[in-house]
PyMOL CGO cylinders between C-alpha atoms (Angstrom):
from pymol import cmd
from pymol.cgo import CYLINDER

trace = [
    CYLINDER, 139.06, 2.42, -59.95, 142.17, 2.32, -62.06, 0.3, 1, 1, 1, 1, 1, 1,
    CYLINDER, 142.17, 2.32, -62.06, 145.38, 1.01, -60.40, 0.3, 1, 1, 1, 1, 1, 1,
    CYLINDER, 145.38, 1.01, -60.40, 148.56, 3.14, -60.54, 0.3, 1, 1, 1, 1, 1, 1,
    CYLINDER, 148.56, 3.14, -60.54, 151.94, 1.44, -60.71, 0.3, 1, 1, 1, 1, 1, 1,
    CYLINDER, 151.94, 1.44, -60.71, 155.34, 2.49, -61.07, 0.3, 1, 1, 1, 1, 1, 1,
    CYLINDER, 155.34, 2.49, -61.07, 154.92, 3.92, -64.44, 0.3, 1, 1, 1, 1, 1, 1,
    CYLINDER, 154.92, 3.92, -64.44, 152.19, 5.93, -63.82, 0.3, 1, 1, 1, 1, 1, 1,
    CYLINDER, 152.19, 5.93, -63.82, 153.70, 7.52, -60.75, 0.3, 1, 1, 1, 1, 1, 1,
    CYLINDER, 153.70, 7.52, -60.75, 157.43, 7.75, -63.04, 0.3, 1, 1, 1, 1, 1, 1,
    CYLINDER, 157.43, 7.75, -63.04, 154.89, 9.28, -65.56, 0.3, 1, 1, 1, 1, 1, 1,
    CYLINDER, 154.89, 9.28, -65.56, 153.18, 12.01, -62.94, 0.3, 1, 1, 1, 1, 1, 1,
    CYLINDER, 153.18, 12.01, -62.94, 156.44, 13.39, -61.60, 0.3, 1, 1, 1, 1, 1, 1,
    CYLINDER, 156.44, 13.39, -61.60, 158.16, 13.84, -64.86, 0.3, 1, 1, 1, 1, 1, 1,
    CYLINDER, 158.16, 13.84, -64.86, 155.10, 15.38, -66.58, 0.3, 1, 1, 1, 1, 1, 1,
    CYLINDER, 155.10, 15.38, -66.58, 155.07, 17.54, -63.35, 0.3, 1, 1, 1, 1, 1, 1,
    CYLINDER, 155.07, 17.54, -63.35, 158.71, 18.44, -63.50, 0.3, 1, 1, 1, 1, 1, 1,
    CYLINDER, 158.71, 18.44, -63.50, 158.23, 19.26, -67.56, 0.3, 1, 1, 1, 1, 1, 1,
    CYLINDER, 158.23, 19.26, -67.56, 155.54, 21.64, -66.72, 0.3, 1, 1, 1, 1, 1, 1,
    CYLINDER, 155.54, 21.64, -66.72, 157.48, 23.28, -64.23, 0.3, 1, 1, 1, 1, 1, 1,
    CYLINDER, 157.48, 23.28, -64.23, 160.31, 24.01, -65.96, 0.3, 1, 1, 1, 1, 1, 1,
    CYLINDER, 160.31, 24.01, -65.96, 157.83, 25.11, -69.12, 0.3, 1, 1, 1, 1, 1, 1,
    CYLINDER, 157.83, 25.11, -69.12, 155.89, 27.58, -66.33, 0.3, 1, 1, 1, 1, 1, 1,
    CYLINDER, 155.89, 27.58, -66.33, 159.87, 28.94, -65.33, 0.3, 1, 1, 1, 1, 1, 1,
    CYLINDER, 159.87, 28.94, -65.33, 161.18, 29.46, -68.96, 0.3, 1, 1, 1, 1, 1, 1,
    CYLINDER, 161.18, 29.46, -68.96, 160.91, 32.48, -70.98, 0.3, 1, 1, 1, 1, 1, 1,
    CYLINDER, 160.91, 32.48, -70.98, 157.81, 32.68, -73.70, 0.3, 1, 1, 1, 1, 1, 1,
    CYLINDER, 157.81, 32.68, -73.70, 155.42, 34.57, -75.25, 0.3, 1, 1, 1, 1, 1, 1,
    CYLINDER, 155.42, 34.57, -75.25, 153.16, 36.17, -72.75, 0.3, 1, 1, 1, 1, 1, 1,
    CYLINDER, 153.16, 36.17, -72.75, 149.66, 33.90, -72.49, 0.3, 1, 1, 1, 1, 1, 1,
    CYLINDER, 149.66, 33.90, -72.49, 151.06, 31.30, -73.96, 0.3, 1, 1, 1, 1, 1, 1,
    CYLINDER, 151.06, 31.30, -73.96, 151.58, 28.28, -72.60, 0.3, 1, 1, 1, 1, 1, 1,
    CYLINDER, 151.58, 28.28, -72.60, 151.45, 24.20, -72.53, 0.3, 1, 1, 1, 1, 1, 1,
    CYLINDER, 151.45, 24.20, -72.53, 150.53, 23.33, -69.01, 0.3, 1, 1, 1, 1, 1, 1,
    CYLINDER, 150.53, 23.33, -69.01, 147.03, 23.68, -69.59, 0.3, 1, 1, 1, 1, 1, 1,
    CYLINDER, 147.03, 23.68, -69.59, 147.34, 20.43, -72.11, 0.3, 1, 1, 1, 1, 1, 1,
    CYLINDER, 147.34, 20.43, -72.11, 149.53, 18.73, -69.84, 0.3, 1, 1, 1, 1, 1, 1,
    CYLINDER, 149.53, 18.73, -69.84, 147.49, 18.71, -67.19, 0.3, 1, 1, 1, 1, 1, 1,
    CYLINDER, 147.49, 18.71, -67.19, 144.31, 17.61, -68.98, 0.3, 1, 1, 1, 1, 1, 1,
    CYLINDER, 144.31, 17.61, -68.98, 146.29, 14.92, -70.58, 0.3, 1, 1, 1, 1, 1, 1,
    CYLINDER, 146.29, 14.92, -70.58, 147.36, 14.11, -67.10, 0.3, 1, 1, 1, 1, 1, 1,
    CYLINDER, 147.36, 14.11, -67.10, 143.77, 14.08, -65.69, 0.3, 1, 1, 1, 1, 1, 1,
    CYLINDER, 143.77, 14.08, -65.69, 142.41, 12.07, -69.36, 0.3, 1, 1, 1, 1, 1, 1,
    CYLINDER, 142.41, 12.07, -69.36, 145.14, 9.36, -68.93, 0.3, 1, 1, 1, 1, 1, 1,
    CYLINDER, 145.14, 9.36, -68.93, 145.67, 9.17, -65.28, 0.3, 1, 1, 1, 1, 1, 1,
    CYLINDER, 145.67, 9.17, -65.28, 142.58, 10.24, -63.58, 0.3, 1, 1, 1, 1, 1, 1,
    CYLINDER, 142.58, 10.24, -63.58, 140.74, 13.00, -62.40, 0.3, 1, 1, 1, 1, 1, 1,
    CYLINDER, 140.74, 13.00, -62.40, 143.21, 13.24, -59.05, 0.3, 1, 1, 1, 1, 1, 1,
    CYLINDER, 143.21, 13.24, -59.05, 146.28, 13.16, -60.70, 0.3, 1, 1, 1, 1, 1, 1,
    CYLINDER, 146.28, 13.16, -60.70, 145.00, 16.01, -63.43, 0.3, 1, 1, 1, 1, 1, 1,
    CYLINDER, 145.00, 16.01, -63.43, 144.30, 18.35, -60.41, 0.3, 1, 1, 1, 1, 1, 1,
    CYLINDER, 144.30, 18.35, -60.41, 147.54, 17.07, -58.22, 0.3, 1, 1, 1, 1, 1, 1,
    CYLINDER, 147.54, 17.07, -58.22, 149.79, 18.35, -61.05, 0.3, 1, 1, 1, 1, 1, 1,
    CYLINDER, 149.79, 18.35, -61.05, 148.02, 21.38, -62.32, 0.3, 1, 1, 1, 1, 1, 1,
    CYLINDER, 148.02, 21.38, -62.32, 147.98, 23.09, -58.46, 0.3, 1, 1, 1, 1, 1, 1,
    CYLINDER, 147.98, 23.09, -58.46, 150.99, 21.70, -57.59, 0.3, 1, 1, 1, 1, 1, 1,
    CYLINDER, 150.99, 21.70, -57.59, 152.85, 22.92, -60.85, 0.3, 1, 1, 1, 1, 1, 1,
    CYLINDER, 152.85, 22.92, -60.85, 151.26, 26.37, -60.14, 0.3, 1, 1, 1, 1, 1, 1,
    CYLINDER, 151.26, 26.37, -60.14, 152.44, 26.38, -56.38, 0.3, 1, 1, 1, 1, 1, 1,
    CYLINDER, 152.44, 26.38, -56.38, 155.29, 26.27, -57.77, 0.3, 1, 1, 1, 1, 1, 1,
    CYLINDER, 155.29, 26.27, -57.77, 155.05, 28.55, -60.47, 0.3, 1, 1, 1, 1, 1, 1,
    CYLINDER, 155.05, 28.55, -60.47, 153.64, 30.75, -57.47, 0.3, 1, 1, 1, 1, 1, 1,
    CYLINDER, 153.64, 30.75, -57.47, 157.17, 31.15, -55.96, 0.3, 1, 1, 1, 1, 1, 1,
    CYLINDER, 157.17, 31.15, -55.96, 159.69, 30.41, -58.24, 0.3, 1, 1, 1, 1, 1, 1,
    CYLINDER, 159.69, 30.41, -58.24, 158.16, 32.42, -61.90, 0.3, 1, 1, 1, 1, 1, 1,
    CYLINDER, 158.16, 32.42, -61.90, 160.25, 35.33, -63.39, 0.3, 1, 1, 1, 1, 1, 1,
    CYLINDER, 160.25, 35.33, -63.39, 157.63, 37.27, -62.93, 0.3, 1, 1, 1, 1, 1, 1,
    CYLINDER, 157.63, 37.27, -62.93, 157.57, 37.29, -59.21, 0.3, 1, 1, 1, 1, 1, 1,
    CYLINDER, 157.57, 37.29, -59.21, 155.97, 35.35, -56.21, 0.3, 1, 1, 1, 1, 1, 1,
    CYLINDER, 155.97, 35.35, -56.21, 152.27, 35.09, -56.63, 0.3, 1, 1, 1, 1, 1, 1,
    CYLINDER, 152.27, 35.09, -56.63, 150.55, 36.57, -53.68, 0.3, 1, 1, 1, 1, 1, 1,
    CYLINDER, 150.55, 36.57, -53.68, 147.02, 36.53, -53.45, 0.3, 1, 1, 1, 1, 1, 1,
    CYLINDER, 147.02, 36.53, -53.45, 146.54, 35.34, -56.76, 0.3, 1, 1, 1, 1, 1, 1,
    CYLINDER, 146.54, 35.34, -56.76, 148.75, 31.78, -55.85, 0.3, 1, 1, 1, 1, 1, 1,
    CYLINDER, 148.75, 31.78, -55.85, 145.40, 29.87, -54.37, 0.3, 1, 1, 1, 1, 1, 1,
    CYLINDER, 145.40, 29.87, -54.37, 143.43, 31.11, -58.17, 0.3, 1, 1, 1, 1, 1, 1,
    CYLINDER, 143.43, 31.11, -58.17, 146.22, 29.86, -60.00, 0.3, 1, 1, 1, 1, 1, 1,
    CYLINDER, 146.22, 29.86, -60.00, 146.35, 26.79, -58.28, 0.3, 1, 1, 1, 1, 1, 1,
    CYLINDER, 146.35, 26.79, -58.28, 142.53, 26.06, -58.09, 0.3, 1, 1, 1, 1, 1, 1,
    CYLINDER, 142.53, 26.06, -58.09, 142.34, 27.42, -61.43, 0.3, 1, 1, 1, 1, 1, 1,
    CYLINDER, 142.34, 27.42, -61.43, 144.67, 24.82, -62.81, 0.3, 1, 1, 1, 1, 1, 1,
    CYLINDER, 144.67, 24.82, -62.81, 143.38, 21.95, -60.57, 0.3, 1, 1, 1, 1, 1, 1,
    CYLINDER, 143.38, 21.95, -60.57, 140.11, 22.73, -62.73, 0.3, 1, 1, 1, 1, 1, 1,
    CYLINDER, 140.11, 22.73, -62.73, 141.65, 21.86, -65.72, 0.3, 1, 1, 1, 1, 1, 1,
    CYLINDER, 141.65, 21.86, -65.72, 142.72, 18.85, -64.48, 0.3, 1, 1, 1, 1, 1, 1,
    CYLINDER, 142.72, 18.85, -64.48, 139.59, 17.62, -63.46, 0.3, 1, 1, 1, 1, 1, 1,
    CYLINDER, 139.59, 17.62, -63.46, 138.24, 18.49, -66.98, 0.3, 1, 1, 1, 1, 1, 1,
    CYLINDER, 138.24, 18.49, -66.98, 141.02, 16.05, -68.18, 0.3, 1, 1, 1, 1, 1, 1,
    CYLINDER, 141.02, 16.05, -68.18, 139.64, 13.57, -65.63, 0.3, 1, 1, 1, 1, 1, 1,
    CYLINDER, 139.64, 13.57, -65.63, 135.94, 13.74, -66.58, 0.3, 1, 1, 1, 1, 1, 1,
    CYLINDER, 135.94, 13.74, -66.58, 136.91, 13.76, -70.05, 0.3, 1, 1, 1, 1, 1, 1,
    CYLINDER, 136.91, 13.76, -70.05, 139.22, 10.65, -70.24, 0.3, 1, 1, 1, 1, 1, 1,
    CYLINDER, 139.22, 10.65, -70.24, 136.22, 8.73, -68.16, 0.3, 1, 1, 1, 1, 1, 1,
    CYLINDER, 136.22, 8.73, -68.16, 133.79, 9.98, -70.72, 0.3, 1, 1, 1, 1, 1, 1,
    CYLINDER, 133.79, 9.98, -70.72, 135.48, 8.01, -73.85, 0.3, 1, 1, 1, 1, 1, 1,
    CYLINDER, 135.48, 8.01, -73.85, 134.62, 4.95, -75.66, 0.3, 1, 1, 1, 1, 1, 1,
    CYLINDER, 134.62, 4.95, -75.66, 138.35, 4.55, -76.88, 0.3, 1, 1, 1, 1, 1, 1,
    CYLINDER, 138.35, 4.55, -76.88, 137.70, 5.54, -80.52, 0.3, 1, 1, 1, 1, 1, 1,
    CYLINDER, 137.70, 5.54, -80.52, 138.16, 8.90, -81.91, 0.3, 1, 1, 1, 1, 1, 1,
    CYLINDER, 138.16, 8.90, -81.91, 137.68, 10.39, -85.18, 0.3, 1, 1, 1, 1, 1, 1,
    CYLINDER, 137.68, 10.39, -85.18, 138.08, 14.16, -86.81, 0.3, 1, 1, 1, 1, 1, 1,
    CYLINDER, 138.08, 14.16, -86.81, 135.24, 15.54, -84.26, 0.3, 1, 1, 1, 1, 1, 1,
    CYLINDER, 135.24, 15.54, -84.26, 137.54, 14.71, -81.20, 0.3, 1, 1, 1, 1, 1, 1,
    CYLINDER, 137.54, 14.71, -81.20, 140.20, 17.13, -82.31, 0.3, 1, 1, 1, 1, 1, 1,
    CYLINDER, 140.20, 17.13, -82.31, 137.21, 19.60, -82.37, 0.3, 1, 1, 1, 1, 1, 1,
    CYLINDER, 137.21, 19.60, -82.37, 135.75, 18.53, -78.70, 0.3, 1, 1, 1, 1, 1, 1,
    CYLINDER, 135.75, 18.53, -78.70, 138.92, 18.76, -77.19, 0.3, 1, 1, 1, 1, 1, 1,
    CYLINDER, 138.92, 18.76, -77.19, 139.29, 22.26, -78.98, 0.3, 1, 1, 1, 1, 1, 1,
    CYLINDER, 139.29, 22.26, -78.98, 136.14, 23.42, -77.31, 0.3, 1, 1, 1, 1, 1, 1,
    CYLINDER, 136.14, 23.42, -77.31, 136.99, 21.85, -73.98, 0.3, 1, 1, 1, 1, 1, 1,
    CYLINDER, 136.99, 21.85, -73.98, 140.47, 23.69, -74.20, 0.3, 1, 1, 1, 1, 1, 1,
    CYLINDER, 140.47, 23.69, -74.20, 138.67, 26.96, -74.79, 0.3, 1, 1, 1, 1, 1, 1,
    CYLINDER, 138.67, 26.96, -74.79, 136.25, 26.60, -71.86, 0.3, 1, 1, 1, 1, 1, 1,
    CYLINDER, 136.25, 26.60, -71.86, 138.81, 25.07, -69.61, 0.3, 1, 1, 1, 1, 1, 1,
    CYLINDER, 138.81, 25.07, -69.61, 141.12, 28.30, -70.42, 0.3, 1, 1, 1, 1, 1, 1,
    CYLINDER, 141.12, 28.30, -70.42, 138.60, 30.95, -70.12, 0.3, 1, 1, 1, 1, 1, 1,
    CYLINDER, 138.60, 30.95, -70.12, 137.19, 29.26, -66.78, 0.3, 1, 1, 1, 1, 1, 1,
    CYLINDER, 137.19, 29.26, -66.78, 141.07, 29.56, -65.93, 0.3, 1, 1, 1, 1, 1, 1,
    CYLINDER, 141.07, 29.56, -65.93, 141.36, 33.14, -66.99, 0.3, 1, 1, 1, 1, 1, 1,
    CYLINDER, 141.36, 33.14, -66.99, 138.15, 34.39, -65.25, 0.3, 1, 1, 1, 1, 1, 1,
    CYLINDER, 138.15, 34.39, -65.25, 139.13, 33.00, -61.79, 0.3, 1, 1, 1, 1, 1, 1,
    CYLINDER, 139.13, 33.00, -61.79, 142.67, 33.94, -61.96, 0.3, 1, 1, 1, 1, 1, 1,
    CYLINDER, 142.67, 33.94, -61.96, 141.21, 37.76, -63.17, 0.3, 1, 1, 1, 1, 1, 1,
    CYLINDER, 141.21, 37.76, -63.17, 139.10, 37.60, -59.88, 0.3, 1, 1, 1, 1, 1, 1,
    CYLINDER, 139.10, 37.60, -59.88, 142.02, 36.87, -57.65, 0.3, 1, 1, 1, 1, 1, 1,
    CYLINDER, 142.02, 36.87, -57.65, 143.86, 40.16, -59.55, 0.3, 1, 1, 1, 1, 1, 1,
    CYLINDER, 143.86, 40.16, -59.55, 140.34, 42.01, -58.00, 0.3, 1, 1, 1, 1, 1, 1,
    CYLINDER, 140.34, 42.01, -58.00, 141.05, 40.91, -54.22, 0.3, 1, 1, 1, 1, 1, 1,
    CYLINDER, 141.05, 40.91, -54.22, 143.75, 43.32, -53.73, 0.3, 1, 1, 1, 1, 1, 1,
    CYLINDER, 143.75, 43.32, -53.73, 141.69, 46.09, -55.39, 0.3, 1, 1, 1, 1, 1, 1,
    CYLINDER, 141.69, 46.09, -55.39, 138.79, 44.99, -52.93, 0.3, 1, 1, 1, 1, 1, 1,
    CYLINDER, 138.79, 44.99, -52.93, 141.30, 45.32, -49.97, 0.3, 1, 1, 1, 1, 1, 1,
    CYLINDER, 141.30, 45.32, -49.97, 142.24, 48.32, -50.87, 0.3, 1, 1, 1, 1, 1, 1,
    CYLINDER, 142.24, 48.32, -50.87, 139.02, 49.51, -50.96, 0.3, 1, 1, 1, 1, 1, 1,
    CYLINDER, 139.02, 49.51, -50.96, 137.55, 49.46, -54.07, 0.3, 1, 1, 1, 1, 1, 1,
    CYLINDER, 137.55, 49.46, -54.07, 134.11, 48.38, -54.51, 0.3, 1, 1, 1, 1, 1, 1,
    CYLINDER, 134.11, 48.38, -54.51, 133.41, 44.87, -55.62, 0.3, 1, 1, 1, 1, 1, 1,
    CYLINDER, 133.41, 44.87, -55.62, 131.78, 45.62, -58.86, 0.3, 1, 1, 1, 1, 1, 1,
    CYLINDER, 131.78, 45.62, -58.86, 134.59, 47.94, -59.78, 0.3, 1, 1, 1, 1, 1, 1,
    CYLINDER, 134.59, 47.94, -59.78, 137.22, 45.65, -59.12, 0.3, 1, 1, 1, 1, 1, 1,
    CYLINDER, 137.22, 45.65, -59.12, 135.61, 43.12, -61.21, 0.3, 1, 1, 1, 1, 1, 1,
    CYLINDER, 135.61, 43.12, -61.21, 134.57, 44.92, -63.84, 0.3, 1, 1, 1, 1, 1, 1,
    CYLINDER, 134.57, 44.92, -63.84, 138.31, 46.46, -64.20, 0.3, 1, 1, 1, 1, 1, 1,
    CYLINDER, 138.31, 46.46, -64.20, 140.11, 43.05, -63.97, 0.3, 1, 1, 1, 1, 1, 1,
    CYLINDER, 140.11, 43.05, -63.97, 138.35, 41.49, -66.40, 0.3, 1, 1, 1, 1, 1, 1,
    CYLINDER, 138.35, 41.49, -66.40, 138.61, 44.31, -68.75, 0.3, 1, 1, 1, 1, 1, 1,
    CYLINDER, 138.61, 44.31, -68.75, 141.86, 44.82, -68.28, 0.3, 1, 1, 1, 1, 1, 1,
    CYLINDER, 141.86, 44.82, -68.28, 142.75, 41.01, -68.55, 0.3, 1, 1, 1, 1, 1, 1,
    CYLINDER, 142.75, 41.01, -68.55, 140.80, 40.92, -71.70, 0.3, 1, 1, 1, 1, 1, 1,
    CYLINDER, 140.80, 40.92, -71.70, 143.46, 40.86, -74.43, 0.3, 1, 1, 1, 1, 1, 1,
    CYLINDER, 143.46, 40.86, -74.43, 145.91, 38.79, -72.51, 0.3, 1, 1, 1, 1, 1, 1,
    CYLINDER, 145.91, 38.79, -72.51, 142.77, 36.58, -72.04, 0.3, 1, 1, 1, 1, 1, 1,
    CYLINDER, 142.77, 36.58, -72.04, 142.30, 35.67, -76.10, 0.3, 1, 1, 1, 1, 1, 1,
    CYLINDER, 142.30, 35.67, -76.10, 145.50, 35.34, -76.29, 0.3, 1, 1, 1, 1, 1, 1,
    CYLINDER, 145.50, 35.34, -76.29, 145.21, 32.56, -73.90, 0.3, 1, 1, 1, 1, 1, 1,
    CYLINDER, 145.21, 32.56, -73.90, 142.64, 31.14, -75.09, 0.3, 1, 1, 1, 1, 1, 1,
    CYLINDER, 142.64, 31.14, -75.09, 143.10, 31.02, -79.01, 0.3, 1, 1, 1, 1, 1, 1,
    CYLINDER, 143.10, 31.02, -79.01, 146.67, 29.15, -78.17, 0.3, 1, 1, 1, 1, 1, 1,
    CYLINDER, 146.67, 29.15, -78.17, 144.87, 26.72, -76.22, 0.3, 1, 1, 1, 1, 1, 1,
    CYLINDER, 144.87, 26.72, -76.22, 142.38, 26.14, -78.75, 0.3, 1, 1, 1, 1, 1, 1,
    CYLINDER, 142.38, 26.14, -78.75, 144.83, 25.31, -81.03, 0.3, 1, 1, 1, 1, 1, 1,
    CYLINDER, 144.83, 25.31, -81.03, 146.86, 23.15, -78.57, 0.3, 1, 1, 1, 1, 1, 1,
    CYLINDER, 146.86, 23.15, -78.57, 144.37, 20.94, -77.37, 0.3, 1, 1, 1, 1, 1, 1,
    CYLINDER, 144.37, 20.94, -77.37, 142.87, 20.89, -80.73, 0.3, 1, 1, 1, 1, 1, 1,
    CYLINDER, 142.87, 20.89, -80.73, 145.92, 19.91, -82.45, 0.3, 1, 1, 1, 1, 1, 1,
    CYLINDER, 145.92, 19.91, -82.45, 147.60, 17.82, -79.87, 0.3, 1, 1, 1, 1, 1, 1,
    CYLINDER, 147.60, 17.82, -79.87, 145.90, 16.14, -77.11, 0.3, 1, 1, 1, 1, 1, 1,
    CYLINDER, 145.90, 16.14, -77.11, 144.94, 13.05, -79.49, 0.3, 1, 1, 1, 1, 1, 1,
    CYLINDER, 144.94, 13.05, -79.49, 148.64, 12.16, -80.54, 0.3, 1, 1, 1, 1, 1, 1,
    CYLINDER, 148.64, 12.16, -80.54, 149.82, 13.00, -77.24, 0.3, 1, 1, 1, 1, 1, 1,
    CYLINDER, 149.82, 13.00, -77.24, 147.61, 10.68, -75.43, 0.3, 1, 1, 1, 1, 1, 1,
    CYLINDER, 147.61, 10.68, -75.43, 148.59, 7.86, -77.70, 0.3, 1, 1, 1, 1, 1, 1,
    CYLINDER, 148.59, 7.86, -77.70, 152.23, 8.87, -77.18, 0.3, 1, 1, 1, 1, 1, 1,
    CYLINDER, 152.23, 8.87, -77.18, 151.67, 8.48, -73.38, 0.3, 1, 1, 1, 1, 1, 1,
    CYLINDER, 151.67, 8.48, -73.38, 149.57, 5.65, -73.65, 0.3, 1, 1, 1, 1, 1, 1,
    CYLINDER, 149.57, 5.65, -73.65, 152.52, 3.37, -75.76, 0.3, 1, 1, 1, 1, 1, 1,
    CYLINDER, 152.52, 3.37, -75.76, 154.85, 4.79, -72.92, 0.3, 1, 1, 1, 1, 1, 1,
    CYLINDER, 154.85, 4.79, -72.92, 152.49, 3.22, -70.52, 0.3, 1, 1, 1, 1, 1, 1,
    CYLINDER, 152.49, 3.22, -70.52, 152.72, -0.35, -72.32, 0.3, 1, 1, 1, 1, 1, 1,
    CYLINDER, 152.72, -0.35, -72.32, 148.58, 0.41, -73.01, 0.3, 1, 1, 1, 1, 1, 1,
    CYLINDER, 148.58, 0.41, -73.01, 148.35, 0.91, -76.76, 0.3, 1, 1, 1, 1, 1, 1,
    CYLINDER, 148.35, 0.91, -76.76, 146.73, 3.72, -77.87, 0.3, 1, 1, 1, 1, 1, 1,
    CYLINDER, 146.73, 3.72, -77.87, 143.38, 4.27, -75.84, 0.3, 1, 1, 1, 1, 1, 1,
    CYLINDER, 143.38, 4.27, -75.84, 142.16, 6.93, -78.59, 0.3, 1, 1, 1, 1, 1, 1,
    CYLINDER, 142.16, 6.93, -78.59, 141.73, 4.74, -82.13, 0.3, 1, 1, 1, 1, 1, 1,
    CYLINDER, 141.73, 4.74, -82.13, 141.45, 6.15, -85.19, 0.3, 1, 1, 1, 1, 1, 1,
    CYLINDER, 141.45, 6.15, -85.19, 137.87, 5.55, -86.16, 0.3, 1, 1, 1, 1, 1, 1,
    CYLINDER, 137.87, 5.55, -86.16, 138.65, 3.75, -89.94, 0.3, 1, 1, 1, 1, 1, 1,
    CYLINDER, 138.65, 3.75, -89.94, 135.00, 4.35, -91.10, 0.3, 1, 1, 1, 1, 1, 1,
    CYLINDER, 135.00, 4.35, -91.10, 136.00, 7.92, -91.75, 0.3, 1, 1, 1, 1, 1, 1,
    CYLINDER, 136.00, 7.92, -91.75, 139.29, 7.77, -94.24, 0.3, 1, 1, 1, 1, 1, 1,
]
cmd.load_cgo(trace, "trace")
């Protein structure tokens, strides 16, 4: 069990007020870093932390974003999010402390998963109101995810390229910020 002190906590809230105020501010449509903050969170500080931030960032997001309050889609957002912290979580508890040019690519994959699980959930929340309304379930489903399709890659080839790109350096960022060294070494047999 790993023990949290002040810095850790110091670290949580401002990660979670960074991600906030990322979720609030005008961007490209899909694209977004909270995904990789959130993992990071989970990888560094545990699988509880990861999925505190993620759902609490998208409560947030929920009543607060310029696009308007969330409705019924607040609790897919938020679980959806909470997911990707666990992910994080799982994923920081899974590592020997050495990476090497294959890490960029596993956390590449686990971005694109993480994303689409994200996308497919949150797409099934879009359905509920269709459902209430009377559509049949299948229908619903079918249309949401078709429709959410494009907006969907989107999603997921920025995240790809995020997490592939940036969750290694960032760790060890976070990790010298922590007074912990780097917990992901460069693996010298390989340059």
């Amino acid at each position: 069990m790993r023990k949290h002190g002040v810095r850790h906590l110091t670290l949580f809230v401002v990660l979670t007020a960074l991600c906030t105020c990322i979720q609030l501010t005008p961007r490209p449509p899909n694209v977004e870093f909270t995904s990789l903050i959130t993992f990071l969170t989970g990888a560094v500080l545990g699988v509880s932390f990861g999925a505190g931030l993620g759902s609490l960032v998208m409560f947030v997001n929920g009543f607060l974003s310029p696009s308007g309050f969330a409705g019924l889609l607040l609790p897919f957002q938020m679980l959806g999010m909470a997911l990707v912290g666990v992910g994080g979580g799982l994923y920081g508890r899974s590592r020997s402390g050495s990476y090497d040019s294959g890490s960029h690519f596993e956390t590449a994959v686990l971005g694109a998963s993480l994303t689409l699980s994200f996308d497919v959930l949150t797409n099934l929340g879009w359905a509920v109101p269709l459902m209430l309304a009377g559509q049949p379930v299948f229908l619903a489903v079918v249309s949401v995810l078709v429709t959410g399709a494009v907006p969907s890659l989107v999603h997921v080839v920025s995240n790809t390229a995020f997490f592939g790109a940036a969750f290694v350096p960032a760790t060890n960022a976070v990790q010298k910020l922590l007074g912990g060294g780097q917990i992901w070494k460069k693996d010298s047999s390989h340059m």
